[in-house]
C-alpha positions as CSV (number, residue, x, y, z in Angstrom):
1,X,121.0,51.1,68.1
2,X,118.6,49.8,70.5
3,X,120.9,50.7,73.7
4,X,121.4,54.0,72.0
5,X,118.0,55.0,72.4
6,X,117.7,53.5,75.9
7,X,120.6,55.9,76.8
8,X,118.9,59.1,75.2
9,X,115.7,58.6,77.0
10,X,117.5,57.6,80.3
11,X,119.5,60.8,79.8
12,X,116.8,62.9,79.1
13,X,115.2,62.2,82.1
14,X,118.1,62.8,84.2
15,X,118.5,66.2,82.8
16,X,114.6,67.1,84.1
17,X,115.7,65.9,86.8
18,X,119.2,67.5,87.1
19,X,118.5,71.1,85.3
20,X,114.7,71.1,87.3
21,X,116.3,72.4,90.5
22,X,117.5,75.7,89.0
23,X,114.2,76.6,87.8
24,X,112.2,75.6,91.0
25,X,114.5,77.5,93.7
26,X,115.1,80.5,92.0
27,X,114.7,83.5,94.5
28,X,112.4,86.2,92.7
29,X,113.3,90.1,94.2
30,X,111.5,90.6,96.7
31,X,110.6,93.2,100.5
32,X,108.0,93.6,102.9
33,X,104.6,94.3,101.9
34,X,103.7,97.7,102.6
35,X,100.5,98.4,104.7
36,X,97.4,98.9,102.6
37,X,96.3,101.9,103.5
38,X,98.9,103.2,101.0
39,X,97.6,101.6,98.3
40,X,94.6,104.4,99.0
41,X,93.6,106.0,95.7
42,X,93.5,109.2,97.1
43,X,97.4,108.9,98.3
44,X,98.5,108.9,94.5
45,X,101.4,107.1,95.2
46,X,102.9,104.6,93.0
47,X,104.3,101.2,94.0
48,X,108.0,102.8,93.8
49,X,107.0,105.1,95.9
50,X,105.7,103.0,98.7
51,X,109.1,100.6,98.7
52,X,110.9,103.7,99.3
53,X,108.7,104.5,101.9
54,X,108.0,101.6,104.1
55,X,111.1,99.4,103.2
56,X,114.2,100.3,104.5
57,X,117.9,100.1,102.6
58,X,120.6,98.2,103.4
59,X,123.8,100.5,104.2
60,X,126.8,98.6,103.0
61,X,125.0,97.8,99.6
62,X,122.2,100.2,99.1
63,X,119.9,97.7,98.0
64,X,116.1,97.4,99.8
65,X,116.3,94.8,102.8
66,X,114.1,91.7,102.1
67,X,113.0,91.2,105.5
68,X,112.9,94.3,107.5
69,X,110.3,97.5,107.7
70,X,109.9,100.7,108.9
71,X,107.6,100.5,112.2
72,X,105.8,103.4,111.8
73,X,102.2,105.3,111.1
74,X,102.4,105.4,107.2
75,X,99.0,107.6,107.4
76,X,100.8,109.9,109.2
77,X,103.6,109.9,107.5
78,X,102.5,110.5,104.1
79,X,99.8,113.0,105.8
80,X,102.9,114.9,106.6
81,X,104.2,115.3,103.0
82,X,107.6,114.0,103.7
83,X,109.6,113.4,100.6
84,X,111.4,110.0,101.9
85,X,111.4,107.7,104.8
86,X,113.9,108.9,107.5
87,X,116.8,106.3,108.6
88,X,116.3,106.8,112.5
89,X,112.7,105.4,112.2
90,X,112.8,101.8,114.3
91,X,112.6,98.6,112.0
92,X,110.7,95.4,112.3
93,X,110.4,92.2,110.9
94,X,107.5,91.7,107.8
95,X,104.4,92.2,109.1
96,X,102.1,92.2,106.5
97,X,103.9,89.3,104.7
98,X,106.2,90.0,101.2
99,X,106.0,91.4,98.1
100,X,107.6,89.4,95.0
101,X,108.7,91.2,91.8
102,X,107.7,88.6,89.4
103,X,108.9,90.8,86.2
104,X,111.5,88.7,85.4
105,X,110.7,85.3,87.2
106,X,108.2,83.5,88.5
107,X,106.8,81.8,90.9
108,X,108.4,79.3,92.3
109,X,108.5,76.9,95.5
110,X,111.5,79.5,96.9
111,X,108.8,82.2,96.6
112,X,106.4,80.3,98.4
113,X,108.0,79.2,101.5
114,X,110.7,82.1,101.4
115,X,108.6,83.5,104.5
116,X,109.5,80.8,107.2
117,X,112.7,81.6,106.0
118,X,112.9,85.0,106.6
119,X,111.1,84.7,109.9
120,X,113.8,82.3,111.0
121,X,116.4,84.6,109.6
122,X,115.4,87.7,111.1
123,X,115.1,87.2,114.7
């Protein structure tokens, strides 16, 4: 009996240890942070609105990319009533650092040092 509970303790620390990784690297959603003169109260716009805006998609899946931007003059832009971003506009790497949707997750050491990866990955 004695062994027995050896093992279960033994075991139960293994599975911290063993199960722990899935919940400390998972990768939350997540884009460049828009500028934040868009975040003006007198824009009106909400936070969907700005992704759309300022982040551009990715052709082959259609999903937002999670390390590129439009480089362009959002004041302008949204001073010029357009209705979406245009896809000619030149992209750039974050440059106001990343926003994480943490709806679902949290956050985690991934979401923490997720920008030296993306730094690395986007040059």
């Amino acid at each position: 009996m004695m062994l027995f509970m050896i093992n279960c303790y033994i075991n139960m620390i293994y599975a911290f240890v063993y199960f722990g990784q899935l919940f400390m690297t998972l990768t939350p959603p997540h884009w460049c942070a828009a500028p934040n003169e868009l975040f003006d109260s007198d824009l009106n716009l909400t936070l969907e609105q700005i992704k759309e805006l300022t982040v551009p998609k990715d052709e082959t899946t259609g999903k937002f990319a999670k390390c590129k931007m439009y480089q362009v003059n959002f004041t302008q832009v949204v001073g010029g009533n357009l209705s979406g971003p245009d896809p000619t506009w030149p992209n750039t790497t974050c440059i106001n650092g990343w926003t994480y949707d943490f709806s679902l997750y949290y956050p985690t050491i991934t979401s923490q040092v997720i920008t030296v990866d993306c730094r690395l990955s986007c040059r």
